[in-house]
C-alpha positions in Angstrom: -6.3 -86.8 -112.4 -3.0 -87.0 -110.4 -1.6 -84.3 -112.0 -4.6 -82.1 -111.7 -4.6 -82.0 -108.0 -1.1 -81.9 -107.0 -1.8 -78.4 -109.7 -4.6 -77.3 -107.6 -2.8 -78.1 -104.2 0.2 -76.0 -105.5 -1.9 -72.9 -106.8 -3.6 -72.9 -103.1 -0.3 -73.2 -101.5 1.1 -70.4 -103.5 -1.9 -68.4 -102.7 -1.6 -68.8 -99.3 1.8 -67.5 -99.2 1.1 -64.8 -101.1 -1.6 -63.7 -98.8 0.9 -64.2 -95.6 3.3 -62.0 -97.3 0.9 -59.1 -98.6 -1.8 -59.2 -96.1 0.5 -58.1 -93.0 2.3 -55.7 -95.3 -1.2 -54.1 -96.2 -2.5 -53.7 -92.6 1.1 -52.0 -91.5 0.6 -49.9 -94.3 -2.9 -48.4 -93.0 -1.5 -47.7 -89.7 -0.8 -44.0 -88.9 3.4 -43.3 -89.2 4.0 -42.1 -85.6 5.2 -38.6 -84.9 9.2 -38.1 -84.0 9.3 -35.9 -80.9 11.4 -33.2 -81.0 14.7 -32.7 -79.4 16.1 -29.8 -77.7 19.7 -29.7 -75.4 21.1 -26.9 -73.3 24.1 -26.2 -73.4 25.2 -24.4 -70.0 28.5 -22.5 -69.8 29.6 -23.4 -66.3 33.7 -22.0 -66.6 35.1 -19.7 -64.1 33.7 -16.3 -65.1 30.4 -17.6 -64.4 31.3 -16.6 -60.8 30.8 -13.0 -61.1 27.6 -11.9 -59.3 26.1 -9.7 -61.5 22.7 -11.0 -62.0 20.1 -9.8 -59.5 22.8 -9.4 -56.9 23.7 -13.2 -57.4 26.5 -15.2 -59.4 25.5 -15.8 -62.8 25.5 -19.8 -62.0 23.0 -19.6 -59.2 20.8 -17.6 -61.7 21.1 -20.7 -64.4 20.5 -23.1 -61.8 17.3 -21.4 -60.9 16.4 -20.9 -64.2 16.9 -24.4 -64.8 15.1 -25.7 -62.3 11.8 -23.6 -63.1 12.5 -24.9 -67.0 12.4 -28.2 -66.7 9.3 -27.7 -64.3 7.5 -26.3 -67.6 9.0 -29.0 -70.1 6.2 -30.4 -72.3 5.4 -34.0 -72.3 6.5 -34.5 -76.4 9.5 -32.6 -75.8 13.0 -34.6 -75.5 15.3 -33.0 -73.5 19.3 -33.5 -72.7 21.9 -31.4 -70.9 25.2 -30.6 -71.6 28.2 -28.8 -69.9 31.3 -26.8 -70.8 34.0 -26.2 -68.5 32.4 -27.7 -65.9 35.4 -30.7 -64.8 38.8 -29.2 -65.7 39.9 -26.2 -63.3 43.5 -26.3 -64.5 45.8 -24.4 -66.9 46.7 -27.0 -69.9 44.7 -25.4 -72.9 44.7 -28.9 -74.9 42.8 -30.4 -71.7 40.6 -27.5 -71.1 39.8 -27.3 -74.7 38.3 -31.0 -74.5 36.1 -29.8 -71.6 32.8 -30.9 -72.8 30.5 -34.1 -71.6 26.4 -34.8 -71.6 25.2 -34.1 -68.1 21.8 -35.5 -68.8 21.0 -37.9 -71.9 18.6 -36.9 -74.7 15.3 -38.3 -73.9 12.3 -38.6 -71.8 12.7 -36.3 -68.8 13.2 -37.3 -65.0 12.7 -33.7 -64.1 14.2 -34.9 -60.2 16.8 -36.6 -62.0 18.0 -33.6 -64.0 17.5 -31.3 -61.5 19.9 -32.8 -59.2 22.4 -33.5 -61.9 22.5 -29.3 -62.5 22.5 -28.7 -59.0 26.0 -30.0 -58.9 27.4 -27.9 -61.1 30.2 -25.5 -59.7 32.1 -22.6 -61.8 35.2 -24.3 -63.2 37.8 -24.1 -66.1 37.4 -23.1 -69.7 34.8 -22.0 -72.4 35.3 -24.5 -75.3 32.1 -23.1 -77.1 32.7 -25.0 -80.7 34.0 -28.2 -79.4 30.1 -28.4 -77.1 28.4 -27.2 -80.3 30.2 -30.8 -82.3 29.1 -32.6 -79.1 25.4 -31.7 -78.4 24.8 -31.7 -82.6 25.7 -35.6 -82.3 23.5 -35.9 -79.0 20.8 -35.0 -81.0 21.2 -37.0 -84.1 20.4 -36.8 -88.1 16.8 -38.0 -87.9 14.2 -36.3 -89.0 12.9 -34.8 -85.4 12.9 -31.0 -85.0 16.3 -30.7 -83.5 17.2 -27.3 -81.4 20.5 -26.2 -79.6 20.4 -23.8 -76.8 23.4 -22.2 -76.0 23.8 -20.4 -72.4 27.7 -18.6 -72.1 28.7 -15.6 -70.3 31.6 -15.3 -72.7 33.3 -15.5 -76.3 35.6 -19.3 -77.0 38.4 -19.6 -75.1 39.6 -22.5 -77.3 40.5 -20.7 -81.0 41.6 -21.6 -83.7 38.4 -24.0 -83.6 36.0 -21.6 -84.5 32.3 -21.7 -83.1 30.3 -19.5 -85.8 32.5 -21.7 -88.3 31.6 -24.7 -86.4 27.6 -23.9 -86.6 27.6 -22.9 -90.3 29.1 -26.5 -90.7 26.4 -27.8 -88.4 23.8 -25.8 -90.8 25.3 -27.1 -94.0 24.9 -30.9 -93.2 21.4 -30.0 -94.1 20.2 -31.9 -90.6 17.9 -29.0 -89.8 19.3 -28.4 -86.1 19.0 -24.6 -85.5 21.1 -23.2 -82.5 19.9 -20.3 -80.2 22.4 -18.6 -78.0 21.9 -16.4 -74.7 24.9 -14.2 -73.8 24.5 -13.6 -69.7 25.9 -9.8 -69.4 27.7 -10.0 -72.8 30.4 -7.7 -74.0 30.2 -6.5 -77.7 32.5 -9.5 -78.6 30.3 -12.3 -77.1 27.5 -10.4 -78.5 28.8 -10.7 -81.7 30.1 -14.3 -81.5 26.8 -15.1 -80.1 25.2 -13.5 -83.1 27.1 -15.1 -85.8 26.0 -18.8 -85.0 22.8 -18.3 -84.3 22.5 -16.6 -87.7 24.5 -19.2 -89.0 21.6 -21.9 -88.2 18.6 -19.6 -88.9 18.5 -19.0 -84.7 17.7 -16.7 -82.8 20.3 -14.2 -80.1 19.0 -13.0 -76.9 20.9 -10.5 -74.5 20.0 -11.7 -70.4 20.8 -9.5 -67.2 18.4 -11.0 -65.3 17.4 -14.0 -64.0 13.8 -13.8 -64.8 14.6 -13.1 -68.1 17.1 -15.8 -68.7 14.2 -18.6 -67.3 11.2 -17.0 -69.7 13.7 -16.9 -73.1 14.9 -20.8 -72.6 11.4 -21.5 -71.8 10.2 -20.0 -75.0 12.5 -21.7 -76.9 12.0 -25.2 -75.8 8.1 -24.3 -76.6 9.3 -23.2 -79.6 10.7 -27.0 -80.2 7.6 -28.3 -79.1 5.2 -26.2 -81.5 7.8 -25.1 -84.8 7.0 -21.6 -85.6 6.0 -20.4 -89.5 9.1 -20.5 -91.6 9.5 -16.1 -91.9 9.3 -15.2 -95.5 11.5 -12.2 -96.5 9.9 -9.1 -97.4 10.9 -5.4 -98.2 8.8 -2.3 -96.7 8.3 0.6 -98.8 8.6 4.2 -98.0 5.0 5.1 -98.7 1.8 2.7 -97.9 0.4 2.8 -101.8 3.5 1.5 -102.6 3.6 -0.9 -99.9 3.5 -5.1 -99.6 0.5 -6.8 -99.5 1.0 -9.2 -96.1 -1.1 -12.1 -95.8 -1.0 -13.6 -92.1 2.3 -14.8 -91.3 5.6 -14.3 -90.3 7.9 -11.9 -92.0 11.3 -10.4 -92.2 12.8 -7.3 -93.6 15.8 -4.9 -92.4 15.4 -0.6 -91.0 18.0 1.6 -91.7 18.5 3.8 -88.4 15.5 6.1 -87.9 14.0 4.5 -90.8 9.7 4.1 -91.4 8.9 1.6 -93.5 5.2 0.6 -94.7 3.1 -2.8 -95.5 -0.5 -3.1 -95.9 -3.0 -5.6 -95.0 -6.5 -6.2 -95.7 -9.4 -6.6 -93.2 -13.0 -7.4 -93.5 -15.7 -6.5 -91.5 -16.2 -8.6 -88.5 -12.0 -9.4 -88.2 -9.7 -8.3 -86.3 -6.0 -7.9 -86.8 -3.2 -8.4 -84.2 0.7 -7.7 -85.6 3.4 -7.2 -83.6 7.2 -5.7 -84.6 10.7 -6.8 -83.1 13.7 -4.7 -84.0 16.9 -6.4 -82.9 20.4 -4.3 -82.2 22.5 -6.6 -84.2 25.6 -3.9 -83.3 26.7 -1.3 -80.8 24.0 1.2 -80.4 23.4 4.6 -78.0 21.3 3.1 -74.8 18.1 5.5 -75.3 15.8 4.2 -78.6 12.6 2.9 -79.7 10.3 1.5 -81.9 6.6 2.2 -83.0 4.6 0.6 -84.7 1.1 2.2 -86.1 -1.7 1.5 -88.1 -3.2 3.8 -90.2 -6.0 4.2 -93.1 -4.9 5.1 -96.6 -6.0 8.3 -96.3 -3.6 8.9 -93.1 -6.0 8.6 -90.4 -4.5 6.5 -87.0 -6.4 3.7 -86.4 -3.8 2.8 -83.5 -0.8 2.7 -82.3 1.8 0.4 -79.5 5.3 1.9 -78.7 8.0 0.7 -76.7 11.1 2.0 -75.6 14.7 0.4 -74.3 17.8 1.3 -72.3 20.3 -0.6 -73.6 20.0 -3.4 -71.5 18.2 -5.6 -73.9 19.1 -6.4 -78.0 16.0 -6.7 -79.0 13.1 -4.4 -78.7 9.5 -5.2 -79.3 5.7 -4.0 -79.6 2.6 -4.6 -80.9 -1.6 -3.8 -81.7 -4.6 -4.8 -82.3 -7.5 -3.7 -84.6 -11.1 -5.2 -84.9 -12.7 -4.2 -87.0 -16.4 -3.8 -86.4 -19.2 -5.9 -88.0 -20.9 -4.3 -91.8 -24.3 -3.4 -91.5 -26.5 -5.9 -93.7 -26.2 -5.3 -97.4 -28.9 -6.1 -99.7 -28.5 -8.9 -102.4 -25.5 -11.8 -101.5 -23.0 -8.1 -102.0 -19.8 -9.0 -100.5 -18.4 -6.4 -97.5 -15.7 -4.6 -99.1 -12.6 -5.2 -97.0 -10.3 -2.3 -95.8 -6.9 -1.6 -96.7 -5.0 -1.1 -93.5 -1.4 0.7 -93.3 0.9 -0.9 -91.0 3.8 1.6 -90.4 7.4 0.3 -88.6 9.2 3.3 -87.2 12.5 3.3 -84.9 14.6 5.6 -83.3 17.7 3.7 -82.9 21.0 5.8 -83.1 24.8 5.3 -82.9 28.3 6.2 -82.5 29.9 7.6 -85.7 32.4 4.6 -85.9 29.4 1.9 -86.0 28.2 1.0 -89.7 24.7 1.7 -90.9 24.6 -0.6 -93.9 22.5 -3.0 -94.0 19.8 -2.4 -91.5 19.3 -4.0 -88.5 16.7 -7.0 -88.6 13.1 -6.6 -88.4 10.7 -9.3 -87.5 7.3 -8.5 -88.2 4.0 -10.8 -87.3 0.6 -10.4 -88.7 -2.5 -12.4 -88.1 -6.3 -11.8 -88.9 -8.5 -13.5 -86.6 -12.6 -13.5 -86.1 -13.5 -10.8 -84.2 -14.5 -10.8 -80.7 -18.9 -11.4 -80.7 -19.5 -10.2 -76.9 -18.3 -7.2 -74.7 -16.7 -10.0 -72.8 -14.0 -10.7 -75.3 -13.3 -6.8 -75.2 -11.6 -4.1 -73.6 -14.9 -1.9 -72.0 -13.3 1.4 -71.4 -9.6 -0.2 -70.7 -11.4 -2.6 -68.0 -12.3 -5.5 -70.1 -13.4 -8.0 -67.3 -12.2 -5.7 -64.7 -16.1 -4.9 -64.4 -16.8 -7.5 -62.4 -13.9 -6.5 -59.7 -14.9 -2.8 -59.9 -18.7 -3.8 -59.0 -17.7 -6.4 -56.0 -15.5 -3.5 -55.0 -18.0 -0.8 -55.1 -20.5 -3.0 -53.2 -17.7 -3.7 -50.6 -17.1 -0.2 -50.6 -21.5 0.4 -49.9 -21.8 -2.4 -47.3 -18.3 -1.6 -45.3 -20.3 2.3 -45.3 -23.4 1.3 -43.9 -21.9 -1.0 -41.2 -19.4 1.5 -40.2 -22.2 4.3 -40.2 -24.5 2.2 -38.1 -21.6 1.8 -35.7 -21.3 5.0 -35.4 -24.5 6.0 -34.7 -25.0 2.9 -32.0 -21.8 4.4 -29.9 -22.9 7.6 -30.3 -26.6 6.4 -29.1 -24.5 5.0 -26.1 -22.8 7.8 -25.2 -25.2 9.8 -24.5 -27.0 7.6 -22.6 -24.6 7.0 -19.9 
């Protein structure tokens, strides 16, 4: 009898334990694994030639500060954010010292938008650009989890600091597999910068942005940290054909391909009734070009017919050149039985007019970003353009009643001093 319930008190004390082990276990496993937030640190060129005044008729530091300051004011809530400087504390002439010019003006983290703001407002033009050795630096600020992890790179100028490559330095960054992509900004670039500028953003999978103005420089860093925020479609690669029955089918999505100089290149995307689509094309000058191009982009039925069209034309003071359209398509008239609308075959048709000195290469093409997306169509006249006014109605008809009243007042004015002057 003993022996039976010292059994049964064991078997109850091993089940109890058992149950204080798994049961906690369990319940942590039903909770909800919480979302890493993404970090994203600038990286702000602050050596000497970031004196020149060249941007709006200002120095090209007092144009980052101001973009700065209107960032972080736009910084979402999810987003971690850090600072870091190069050149900003050495002024002398020792290239081993000015080389190691680097430091983390504002930690990764939660953002004290006063805090940070003051910290950049110190800033003053200083010593050297030691581009690879702040690359190394802001990829360890940021870490190896697994948050989404952006660099943003602000210079006015190439590395001053060689042999220590910086395009070398981000395709190691890229092959630790860490998925940190780095986006650089060249403020009034040269063709070197440009193309040093290129090279590690490539290198990551980022993106290069040419800035002469200060506006400019404040809407491309606040698109990026966005970008962080919200990580855009991975772009699948794609090649455009030279007729549109020959074309790509595109699905919505993000794509990439590459134009030869003057090239058109087709794609073709189908629409039902009752959808509309909305793409967009960005052609980038990944070399010297001549300062007067464009690029077009149409959309056209397959029997050649021009649906619609956007355009846009540069000169030379950006590297990157975009446009875009939209198309809805209007609603199928009821079809008897459960008959499906047929959807329509739409051309999509990417044209530039992009030219160059003889010595520049031609081969490969330069990089083409294009952006499709079919959306429901708009259901009221609100949600449209009416005759280019869209909403624009309501303004015109306050203004035309304005216009009415302001007529009769002024009219019975008139007539009331006229009524006076002849009396006296």
């Amino acid at each position: 009898m003993i022996t039976r319930k010292r059994l049964a008190t064991g078997a109850c004390a091993l089940l109890a334990a058992l149950s204080a082990v798994l049961l906690p276990t369990s319940a942590a496993a039903d909770e909800p694994v919480a979302k890493e937030s993404p970090k994203v640190e600038l990286v702000l060129d602050v050596s000497g030639s970031m004196r020149a005044k060249d941007i709006d008729g200002k120095s090209r530091m007092t144009a980052a500060k101001q973009a700065f300051n209107e960032v972080l004011d736009a910084v979402p809530e999810e987003v971690r954010l850090g600072i870091r400087t190069l050149g900003a504390d050495y002024p002398g002439q020792d290239r081993k010292r000015g080389c190691k010019d680097t430091r983390q003006l504002y930690p990764v983290g939660p953002l004290d938008r006063t805090e940070a703001k003051t910290a950049v407002a110190t800033l003053a033009p200083t010593g050297w650009t030691p581009i690879g050795p702040a690359l190394l630096g802001a990829a360890d600020d940021l870490g190896e989890d697994g948050a989404t992890k952006r660099i943003v790179l602000i210079t006015d100028g190439e590395d001053t600091c060689a042999p220590l490559d910086p395009c070398q330095v981000a395709r190691e960054i890229a092959a630790k597999g860490i998925h940190l992509v780095i986006d650089t900004l060249g403020l009034v670039p040269d063709a070197k910068t440009r193309q040093q500028l290129t090279c590690i953003a490539e290198a990551t999978g980022g993106t290069y942005t040419s800035v002469h103005r200060t506006e400019e420089l404040s809407r491309r860093v606040r698109q990026l940290v966005d970008r962080a925020a919200d990580p855009v479609v991975t772009p699948v690669a794609t090649r455009g054909a030279v007729r549109c029955d020959e074309a790509p089918q595109l699905k919505p999505g993000l794509y990439t391909d590459r134009e030869a100089f003057g090239e058109h290149r087709w794609y073709r995307v189908d629409l039902l009734p009752g959808q509309e689509l909305r793409a967009s094309v960005s052609v980038s000058a990944d070399r010297a070009v001549n300062n007067d191009y464009g690029v077009l982009l149409r959309a056209v039925t397959l029997h050649g017919r021009e649906i619609v069209r956007g355009s846009e034309a540069g000169d030379g003071r950006t590297d990157v050149i975009s446009t875009g359209l939209r198309y809805p398509k209007p609603e199928a008239d009821d079809e008897p039985g459960d008959a499906k609308p047929a959807a329509e075959t739409v051309c999509l048709q990417v044209s530039n007019s992009f030219s160059a000195p003889p010595s520049v290469k031609t081969t490969p093409g330069m990089p083409v970003e294009l952006t499709v997306d079919v959306v429901d169509g708009p259901s009221t006249a609100s949600d449209v353009a009416s005759f280019g006014l869209g909403r624009g109605w309501w303004l015109l008809g306050v203004l035309v009643l304005a216009g009415f009243l302001a007529g009769l007042l002024w009219g019975w004015l008139s007539r009331w001093r006229v009524a006076v002057w002849r009396t006296n």
